[in-house]
mmCIF file of the N, C-alpha and C atoms, coordinates in Angstrom:
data_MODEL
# 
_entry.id   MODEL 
# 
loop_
_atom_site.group_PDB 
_atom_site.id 
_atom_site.type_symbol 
_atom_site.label_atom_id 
_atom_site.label_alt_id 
_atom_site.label_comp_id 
_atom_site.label_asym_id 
_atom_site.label_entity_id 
_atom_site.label_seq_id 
_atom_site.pdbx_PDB_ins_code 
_atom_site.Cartn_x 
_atom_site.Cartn_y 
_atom_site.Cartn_z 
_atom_site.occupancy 
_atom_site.B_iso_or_equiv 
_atom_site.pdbx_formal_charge 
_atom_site.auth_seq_id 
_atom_site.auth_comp_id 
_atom_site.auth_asym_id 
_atom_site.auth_atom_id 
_atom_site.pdbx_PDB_model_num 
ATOM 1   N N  . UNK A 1 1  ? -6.814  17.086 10.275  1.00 0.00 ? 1  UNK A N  1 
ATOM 2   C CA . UNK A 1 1  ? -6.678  15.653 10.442  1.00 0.00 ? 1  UNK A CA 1 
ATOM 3   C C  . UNK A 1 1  ? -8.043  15.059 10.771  1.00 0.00 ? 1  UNK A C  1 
ATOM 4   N N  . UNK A 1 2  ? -7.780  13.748 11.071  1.00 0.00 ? 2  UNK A N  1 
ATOM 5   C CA . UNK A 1 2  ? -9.244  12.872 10.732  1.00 0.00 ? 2  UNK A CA 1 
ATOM 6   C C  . UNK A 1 2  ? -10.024 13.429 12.564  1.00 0.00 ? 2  UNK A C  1 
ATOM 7   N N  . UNK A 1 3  ? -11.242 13.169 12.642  1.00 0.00 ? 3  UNK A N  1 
ATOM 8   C CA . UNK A 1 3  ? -11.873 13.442 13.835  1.00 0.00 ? 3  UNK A CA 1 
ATOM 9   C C  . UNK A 1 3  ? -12.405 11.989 14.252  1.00 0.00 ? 3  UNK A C  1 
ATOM 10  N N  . UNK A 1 4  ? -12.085 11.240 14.940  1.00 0.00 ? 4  UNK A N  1 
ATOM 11  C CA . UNK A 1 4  ? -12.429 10.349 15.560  1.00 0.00 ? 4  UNK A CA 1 
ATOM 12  C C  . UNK A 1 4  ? -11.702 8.935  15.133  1.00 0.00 ? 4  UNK A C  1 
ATOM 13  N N  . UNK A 1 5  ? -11.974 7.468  16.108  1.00 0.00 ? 5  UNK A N  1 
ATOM 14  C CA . UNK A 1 5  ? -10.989 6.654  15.177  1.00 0.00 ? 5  UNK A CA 1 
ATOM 15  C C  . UNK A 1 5  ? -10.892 6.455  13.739  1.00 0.00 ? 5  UNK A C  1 
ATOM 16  N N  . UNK A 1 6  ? -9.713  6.241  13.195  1.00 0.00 ? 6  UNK A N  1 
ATOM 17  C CA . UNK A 1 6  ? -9.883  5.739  11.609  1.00 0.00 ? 6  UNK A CA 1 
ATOM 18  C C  . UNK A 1 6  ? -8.891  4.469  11.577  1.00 0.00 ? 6  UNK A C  1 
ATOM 19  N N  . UNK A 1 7  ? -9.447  3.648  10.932  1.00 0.00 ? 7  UNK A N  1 
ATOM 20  C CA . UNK A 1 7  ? -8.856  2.422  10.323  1.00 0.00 ? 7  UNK A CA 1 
ATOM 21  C C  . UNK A 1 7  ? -7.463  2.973  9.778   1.00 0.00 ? 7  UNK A C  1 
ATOM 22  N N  . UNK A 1 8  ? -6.923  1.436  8.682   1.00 0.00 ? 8  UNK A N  1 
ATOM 23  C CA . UNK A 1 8  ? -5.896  1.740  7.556   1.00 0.00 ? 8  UNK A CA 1 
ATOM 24  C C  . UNK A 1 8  ? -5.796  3.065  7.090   1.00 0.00 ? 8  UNK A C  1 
ATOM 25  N N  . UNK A 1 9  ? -4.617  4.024  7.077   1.00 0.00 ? 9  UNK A N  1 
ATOM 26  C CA . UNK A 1 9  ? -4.684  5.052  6.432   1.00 0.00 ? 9  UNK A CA 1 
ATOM 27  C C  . UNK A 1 9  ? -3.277  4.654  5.002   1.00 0.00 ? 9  UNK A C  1 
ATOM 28  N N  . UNK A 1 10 ? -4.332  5.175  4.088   1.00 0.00 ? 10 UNK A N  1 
ATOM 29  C CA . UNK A 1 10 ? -3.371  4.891  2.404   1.00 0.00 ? 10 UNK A CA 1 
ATOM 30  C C  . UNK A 1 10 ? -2.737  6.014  2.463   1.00 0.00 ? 10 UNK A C  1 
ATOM 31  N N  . UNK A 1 11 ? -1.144  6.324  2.044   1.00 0.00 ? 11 UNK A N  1 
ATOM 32  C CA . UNK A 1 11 ? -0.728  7.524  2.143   1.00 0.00 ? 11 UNK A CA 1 
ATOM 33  C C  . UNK A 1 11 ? -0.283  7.578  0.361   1.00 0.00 ? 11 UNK A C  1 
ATOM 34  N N  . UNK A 1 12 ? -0.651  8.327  -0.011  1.00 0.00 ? 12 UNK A N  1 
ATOM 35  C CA . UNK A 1 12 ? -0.548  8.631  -1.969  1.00 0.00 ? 12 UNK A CA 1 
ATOM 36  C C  . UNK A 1 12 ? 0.160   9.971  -2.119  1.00 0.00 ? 12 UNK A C  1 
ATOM 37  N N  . UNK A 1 13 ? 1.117   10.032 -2.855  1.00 0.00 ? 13 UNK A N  1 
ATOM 38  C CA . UNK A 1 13 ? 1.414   11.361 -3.257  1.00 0.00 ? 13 UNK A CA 1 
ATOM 39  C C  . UNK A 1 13 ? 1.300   11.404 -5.043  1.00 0.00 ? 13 UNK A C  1 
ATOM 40  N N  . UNK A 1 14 ? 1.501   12.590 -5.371  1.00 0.00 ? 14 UNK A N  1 
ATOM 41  C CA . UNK A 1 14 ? 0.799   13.459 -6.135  1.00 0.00 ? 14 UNK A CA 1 
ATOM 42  C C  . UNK A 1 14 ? 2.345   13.671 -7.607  1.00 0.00 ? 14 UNK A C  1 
ATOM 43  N N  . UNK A 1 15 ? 2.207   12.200 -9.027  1.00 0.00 ? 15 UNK A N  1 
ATOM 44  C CA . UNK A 1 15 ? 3.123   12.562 -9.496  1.00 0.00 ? 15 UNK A CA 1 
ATOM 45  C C  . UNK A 1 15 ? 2.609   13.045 -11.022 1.00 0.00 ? 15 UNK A C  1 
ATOM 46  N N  . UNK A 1 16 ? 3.167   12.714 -12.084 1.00 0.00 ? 16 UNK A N  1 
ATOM 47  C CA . UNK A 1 16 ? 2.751   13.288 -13.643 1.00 0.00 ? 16 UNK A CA 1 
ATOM 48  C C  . UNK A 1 16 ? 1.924   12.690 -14.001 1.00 0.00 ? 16 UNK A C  1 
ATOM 49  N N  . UNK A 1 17 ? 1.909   11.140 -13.103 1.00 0.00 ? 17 UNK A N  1 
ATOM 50  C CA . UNK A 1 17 ? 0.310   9.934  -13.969 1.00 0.00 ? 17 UNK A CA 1 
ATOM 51  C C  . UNK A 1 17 ? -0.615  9.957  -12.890 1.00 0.00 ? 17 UNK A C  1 
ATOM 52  N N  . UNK A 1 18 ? -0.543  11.087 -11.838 1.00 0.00 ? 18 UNK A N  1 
ATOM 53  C CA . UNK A 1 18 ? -1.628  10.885 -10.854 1.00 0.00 ? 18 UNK A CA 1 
ATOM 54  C C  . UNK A 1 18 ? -1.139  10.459 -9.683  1.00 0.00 ? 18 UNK A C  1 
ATOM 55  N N  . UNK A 1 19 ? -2.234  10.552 -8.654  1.00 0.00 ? 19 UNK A N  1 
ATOM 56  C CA . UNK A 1 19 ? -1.756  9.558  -7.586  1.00 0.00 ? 19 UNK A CA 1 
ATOM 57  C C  . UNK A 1 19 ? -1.539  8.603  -7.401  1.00 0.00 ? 19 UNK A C  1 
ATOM 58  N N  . UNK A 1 20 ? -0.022  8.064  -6.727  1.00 0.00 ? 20 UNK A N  1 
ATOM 59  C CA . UNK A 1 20 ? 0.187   7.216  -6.834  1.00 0.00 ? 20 UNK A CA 1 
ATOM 60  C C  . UNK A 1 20 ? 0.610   6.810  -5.089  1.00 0.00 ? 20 UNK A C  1 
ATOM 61  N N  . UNK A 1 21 ? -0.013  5.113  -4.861  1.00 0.00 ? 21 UNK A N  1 
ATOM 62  C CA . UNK A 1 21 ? 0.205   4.825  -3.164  1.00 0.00 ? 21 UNK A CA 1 
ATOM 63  C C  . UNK A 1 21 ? 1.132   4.668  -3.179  1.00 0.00 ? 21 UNK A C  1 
ATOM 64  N N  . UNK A 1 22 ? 1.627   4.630  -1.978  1.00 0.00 ? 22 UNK A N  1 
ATOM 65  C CA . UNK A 1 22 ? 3.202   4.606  -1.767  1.00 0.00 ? 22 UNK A CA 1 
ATOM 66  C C  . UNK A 1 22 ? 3.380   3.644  -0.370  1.00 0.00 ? 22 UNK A C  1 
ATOM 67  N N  . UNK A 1 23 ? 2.098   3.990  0.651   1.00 0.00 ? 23 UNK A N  1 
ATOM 68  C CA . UNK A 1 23 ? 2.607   2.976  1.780   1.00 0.00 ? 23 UNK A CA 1 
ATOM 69  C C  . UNK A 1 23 ? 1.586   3.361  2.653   1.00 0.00 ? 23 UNK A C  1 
ATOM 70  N N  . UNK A 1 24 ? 0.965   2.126  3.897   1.00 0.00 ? 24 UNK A N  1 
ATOM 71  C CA . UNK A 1 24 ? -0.069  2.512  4.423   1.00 0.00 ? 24 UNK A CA 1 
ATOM 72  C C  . UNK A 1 24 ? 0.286   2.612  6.366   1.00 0.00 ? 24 UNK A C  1 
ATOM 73  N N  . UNK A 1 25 ? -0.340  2.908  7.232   1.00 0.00 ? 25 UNK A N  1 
ATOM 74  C CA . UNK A 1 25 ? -0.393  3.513  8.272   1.00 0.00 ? 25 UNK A CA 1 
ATOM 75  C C  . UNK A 1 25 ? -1.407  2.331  9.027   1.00 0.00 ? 25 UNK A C  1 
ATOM 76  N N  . UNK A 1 26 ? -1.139  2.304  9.818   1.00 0.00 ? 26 UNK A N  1 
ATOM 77  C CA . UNK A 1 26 ? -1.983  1.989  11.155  1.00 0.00 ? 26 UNK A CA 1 
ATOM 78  C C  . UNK A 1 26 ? -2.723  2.824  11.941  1.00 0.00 ? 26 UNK A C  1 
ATOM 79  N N  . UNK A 1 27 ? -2.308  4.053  11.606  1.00 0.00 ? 27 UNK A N  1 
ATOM 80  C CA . UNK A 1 27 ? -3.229  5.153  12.619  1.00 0.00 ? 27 UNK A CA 1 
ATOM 81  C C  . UNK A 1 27 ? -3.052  6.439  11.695  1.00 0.00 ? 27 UNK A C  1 
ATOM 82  N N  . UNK A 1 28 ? -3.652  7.483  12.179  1.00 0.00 ? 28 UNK A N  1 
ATOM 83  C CA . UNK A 1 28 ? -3.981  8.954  10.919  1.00 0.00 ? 28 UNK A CA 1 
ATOM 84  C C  . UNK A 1 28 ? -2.515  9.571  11.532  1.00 0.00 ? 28 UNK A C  1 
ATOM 85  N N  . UNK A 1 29 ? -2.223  9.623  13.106  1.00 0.00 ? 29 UNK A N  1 
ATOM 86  C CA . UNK A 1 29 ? -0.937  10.740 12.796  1.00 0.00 ? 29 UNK A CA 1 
ATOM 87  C C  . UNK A 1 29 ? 0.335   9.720  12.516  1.00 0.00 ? 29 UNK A C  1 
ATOM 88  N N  . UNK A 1 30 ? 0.854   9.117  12.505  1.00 0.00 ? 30 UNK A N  1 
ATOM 89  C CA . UNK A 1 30 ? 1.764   7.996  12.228  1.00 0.00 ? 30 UNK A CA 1 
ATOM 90  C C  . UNK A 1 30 ? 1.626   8.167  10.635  1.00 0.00 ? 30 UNK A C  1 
ATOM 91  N N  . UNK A 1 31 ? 0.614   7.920  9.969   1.00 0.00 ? 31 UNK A N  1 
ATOM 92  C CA . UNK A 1 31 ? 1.047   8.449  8.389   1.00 0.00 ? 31 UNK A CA 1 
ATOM 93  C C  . UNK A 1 31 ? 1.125   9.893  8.164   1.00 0.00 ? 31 UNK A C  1 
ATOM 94  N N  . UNK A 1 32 ? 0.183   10.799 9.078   1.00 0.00 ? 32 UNK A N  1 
ATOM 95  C CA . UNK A 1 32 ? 0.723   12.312 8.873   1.00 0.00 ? 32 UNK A CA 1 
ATOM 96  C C  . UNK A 1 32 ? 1.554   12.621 8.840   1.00 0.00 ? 32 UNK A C  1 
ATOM 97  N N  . UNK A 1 33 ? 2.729   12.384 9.991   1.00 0.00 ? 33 UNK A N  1 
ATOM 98  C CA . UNK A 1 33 ? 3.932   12.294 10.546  1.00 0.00 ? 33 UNK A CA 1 
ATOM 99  C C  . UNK A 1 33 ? 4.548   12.016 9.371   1.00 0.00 ? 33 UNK A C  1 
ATOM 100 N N  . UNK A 1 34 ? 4.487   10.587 8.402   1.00 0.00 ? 34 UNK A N  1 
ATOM 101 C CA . UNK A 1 34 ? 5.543   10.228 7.636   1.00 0.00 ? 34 UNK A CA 1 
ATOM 102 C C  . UNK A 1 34 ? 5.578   10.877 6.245   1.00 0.00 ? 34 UNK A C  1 
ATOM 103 N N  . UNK A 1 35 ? 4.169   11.343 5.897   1.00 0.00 ? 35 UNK A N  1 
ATOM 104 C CA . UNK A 1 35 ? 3.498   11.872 4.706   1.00 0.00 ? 35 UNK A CA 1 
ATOM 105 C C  . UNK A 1 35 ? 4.574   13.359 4.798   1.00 0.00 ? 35 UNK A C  1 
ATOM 106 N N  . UNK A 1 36 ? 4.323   14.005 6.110   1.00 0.00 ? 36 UNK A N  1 
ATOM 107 C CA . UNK A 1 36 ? 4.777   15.143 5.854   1.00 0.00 ? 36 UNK A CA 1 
ATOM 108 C C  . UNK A 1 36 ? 6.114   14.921 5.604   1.00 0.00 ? 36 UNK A C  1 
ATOM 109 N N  . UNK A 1 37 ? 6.792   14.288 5.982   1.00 0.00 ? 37 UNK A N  1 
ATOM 110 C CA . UNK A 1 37 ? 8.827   14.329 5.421   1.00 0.00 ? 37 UNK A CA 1 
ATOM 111 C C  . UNK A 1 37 ? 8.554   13.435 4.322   1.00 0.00 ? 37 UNK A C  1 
ATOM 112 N N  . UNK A 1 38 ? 7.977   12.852 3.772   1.00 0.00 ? 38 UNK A N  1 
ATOM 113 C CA . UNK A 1 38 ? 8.151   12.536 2.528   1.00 0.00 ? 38 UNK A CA 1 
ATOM 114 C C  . UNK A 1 38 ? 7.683   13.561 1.264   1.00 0.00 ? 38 UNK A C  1 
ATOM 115 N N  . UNK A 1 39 ? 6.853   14.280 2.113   1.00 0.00 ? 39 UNK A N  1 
ATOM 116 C CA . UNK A 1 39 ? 6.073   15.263 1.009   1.00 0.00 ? 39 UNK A CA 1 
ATOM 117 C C  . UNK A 1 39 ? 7.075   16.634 0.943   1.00 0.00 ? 39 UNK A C  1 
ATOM 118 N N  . UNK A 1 40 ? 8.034   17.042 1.677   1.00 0.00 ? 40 UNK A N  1 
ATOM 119 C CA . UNK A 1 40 ? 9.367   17.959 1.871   1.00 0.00 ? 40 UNK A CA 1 
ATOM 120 C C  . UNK A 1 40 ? 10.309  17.230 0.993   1.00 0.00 ? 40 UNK A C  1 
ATOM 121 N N  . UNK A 1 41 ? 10.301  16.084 1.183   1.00 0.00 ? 41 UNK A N  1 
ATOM 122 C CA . UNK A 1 41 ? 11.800  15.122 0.501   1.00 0.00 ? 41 UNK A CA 1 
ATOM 123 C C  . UNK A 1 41 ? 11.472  15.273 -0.932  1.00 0.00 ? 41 UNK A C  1 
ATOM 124 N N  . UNK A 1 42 ? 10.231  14.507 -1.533  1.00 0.00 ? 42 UNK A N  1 
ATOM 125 C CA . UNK A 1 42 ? 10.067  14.162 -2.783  1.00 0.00 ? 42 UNK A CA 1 
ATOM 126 C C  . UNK A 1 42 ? 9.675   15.573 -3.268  1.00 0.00 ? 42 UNK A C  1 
ATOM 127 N N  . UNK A 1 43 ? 9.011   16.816 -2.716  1.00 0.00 ? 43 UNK A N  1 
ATOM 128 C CA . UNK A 1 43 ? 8.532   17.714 -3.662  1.00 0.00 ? 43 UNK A CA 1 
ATOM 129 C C  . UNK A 1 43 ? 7.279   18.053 -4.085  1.00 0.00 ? 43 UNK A C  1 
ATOM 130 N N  . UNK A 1 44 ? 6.556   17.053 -3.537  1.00 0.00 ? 44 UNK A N  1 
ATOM 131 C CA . UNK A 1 44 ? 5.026   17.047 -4.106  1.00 0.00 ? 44 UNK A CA 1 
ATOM 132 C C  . UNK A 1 44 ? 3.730   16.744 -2.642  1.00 0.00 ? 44 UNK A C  1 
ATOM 133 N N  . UNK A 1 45 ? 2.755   17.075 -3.201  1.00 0.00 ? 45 UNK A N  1 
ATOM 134 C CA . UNK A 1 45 ? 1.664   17.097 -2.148  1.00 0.00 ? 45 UNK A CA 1 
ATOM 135 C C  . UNK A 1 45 ? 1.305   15.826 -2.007  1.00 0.00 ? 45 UNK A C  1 
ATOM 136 N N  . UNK A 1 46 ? 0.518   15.090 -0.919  1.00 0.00 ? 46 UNK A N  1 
ATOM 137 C CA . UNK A 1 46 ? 0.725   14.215 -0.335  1.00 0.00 ? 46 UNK A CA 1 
ATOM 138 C C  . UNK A 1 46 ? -1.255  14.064 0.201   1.00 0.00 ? 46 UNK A C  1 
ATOM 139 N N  . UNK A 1 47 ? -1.765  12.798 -0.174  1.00 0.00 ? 47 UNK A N  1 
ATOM 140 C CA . UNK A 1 47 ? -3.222  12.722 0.223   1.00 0.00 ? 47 UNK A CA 1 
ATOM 141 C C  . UNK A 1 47 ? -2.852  11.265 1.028   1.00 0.00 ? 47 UNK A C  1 
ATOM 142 N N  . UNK A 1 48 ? -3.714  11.600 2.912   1.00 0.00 ? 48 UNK A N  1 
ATOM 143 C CA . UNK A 1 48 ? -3.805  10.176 3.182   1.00 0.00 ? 48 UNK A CA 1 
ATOM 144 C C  . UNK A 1 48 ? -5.703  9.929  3.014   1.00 0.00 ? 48 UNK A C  1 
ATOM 145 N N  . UNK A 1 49 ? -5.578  8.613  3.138   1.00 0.00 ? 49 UNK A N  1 
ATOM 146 C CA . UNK A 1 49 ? -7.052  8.146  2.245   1.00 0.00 ? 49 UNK A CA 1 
ATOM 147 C C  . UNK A 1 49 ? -7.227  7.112  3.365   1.00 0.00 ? 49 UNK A C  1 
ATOM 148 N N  . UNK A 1 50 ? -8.507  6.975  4.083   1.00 0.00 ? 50 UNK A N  1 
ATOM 149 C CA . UNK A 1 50 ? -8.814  5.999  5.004   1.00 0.00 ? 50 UNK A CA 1 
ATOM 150 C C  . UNK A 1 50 ? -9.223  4.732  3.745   1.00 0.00 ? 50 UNK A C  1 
ATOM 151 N N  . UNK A 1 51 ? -8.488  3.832  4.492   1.00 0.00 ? 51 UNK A N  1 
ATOM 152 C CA . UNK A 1 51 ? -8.544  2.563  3.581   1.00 0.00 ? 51 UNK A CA 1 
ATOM 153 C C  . UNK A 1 51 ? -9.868  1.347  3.177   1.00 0.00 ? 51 UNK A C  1 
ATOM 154 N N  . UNK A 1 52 ? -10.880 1.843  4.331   1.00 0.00 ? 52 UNK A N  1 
ATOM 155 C CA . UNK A 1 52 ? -11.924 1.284  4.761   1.00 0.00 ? 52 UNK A CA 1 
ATOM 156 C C  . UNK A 1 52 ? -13.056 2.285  3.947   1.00 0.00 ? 52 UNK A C  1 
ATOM 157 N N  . UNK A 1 53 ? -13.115 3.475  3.776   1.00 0.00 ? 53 UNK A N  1 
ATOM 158 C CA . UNK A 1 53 ? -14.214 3.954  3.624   1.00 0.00 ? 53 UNK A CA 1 
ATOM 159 C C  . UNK A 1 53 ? -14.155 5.254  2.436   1.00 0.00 ? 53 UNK A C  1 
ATOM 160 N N  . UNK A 1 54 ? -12.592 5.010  1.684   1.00 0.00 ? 54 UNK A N  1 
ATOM 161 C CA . UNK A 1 54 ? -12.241 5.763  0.874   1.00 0.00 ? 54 UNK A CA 1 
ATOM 162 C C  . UNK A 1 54 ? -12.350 6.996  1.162   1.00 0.00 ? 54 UNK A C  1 
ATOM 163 N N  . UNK A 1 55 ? -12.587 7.823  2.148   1.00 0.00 ? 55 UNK A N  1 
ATOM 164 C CA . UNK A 1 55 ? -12.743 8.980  2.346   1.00 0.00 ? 55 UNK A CA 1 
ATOM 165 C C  . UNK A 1 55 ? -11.174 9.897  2.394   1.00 0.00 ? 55 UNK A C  1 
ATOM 166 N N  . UNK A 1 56 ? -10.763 11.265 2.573   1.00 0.00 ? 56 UNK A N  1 
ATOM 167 C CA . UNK A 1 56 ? -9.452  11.582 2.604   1.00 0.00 ? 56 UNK A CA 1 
ATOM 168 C C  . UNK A 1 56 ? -9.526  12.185 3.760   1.00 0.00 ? 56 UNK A C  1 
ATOM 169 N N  . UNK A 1 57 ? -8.460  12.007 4.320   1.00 0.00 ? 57 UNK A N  1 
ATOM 170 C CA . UNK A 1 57 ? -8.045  12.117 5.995   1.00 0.00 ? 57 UNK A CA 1 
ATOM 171 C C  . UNK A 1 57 ? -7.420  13.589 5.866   1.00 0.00 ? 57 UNK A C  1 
ATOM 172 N N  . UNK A 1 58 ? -6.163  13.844 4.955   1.00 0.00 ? 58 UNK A N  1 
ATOM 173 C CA . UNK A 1 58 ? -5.440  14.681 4.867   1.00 0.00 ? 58 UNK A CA 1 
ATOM 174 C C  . UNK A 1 58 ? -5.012  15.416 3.538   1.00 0.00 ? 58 UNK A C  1 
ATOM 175 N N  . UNK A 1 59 ? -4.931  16.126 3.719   1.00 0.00 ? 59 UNK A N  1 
ATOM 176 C CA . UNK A 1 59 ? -4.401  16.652 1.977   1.00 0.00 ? 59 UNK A CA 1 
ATOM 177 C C  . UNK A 1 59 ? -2.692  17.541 2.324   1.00 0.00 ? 59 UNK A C  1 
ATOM 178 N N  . UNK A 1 60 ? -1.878  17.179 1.835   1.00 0.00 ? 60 UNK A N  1 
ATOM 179 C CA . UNK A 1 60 ? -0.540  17.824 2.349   1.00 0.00 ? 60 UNK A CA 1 
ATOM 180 C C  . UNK A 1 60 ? 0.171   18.783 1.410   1.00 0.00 ? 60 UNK A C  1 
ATOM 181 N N  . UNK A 1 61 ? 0.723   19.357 1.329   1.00 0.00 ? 61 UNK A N  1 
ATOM 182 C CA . UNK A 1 61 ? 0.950   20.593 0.582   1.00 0.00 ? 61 UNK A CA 1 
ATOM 183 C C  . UNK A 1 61 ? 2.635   20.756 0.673   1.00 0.00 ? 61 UNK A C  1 
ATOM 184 N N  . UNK A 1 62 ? 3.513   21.217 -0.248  1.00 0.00 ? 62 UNK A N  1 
ATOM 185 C CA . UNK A 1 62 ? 4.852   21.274 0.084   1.00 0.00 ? 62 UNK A CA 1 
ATOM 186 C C  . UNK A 1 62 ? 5.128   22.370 1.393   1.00 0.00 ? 62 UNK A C  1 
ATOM 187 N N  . UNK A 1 63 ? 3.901   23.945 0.485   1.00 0.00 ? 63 UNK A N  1 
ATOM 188 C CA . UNK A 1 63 ? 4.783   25.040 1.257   1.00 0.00 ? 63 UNK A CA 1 
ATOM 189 C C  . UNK A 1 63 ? 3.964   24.681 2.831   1.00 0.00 ? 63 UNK A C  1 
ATOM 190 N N  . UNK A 1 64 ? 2.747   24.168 3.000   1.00 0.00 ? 64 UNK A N  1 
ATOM 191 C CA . UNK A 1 64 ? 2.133   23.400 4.414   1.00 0.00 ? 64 UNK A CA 1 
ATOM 192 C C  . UNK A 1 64 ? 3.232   22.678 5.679   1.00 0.00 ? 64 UNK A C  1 
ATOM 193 N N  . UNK A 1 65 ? 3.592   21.990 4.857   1.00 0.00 ? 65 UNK A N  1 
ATOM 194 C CA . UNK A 1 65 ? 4.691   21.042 5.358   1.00 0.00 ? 65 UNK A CA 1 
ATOM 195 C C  . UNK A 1 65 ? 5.916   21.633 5.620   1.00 0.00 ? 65 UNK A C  1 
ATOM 196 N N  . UNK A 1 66 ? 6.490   22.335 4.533   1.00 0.00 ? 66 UNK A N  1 
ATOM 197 C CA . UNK A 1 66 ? 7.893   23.422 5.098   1.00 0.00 ? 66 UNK A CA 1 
ATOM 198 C C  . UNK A 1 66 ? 7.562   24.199 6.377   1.00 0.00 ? 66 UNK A C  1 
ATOM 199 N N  . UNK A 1 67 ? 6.280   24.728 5.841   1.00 0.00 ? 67 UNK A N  1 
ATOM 200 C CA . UNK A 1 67 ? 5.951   25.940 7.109   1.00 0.00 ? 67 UNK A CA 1 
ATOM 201 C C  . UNK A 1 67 ? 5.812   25.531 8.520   1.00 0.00 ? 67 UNK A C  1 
ATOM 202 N N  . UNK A 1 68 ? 5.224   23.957 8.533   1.00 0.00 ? 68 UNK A N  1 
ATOM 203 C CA . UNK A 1 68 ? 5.678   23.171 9.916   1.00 0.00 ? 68 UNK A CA 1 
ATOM 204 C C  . UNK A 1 68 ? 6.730   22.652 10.451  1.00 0.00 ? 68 UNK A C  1 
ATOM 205 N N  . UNK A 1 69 ? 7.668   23.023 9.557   1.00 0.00 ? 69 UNK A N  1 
ATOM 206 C CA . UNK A 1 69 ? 8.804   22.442 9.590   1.00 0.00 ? 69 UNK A CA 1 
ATOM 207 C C  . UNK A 1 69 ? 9.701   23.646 10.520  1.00 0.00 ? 69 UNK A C  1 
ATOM 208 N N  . UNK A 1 70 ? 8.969   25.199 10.127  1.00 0.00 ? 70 UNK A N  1 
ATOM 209 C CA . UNK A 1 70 ? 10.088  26.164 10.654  1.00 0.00 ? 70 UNK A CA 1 
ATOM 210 C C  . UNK A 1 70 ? 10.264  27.248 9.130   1.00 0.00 ? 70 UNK A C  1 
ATOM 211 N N  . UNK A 1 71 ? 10.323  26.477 7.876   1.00 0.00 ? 71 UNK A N  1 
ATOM 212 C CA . UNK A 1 71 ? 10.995  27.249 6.927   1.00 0.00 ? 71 UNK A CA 1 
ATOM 213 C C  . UNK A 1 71 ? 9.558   28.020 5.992   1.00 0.00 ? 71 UNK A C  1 
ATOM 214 N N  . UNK A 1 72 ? 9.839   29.430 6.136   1.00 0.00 ? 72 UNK A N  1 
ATOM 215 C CA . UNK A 1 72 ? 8.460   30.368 5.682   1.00 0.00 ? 72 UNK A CA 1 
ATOM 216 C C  . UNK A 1 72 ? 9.334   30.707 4.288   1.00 0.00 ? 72 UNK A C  1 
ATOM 217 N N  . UNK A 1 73 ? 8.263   31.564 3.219   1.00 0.00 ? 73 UNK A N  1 
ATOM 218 C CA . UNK A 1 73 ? 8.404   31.785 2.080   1.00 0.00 ? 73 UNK A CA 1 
ATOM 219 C C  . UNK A 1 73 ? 8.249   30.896 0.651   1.00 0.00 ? 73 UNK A C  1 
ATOM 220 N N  . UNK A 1 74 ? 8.496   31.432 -0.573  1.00 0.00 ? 74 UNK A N  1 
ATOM 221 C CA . UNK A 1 74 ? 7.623   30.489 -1.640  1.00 0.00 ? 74 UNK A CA 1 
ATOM 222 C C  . UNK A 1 74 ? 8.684   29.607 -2.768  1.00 0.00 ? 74 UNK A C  1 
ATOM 223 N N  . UNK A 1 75 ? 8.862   29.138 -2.183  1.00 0.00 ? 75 UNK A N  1 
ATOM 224 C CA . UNK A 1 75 ? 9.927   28.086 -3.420  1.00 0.00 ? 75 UNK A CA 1 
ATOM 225 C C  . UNK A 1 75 ? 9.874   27.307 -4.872  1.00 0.00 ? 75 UNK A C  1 
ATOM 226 N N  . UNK A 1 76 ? 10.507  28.366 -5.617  1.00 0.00 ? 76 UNK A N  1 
ATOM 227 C CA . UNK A 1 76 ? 10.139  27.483 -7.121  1.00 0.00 ? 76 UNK A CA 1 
ATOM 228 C C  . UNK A 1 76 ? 9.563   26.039 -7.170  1.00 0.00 ? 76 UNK A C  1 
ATOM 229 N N  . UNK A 1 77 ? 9.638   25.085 -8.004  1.00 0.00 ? 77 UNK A N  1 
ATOM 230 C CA . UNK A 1 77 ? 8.851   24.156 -8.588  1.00 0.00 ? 77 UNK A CA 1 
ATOM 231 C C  . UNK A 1 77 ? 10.271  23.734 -8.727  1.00 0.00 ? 77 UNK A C  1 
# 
């Protein structure tokens, strides 16, 4: 996660035409937080993007996100 304050965080996940935004944050764990159950729900990896300085805060991963969740091992596509 981000190291020090960050502005707007863009939360984008990852579909067939690219990334696409989906919804933005007020603070880095508040979109981590939401990135990660959306990135379990929908299936796909998940980038938050500071909104101010384009840089990427986070990069999220399905089996990342399961594995914080509790649930280990490798799940089809």
């Amino acid at each position: 996660m981000a190291q020090g304050p960050v502005g707007m965080i863009l939360t984008r996940y990852l579909s067939s035409e690219g990334w696409v935004e989906e919804c933005s944050h007020a603070n880095a764990f508040d979109a981590y937080i939401d990135a990660r159950r959306r990135c379990v729900l929908r299936g796909c990896p998940y980038l938050l993007v500071d909104a101010e300085t384009g840089s990427t805060v986070s990069v999220l991963t399905v089996k990342q996100c399961l594995h914080q969740y509790g649930v280990e091992g490798d799940f089809p596509a």
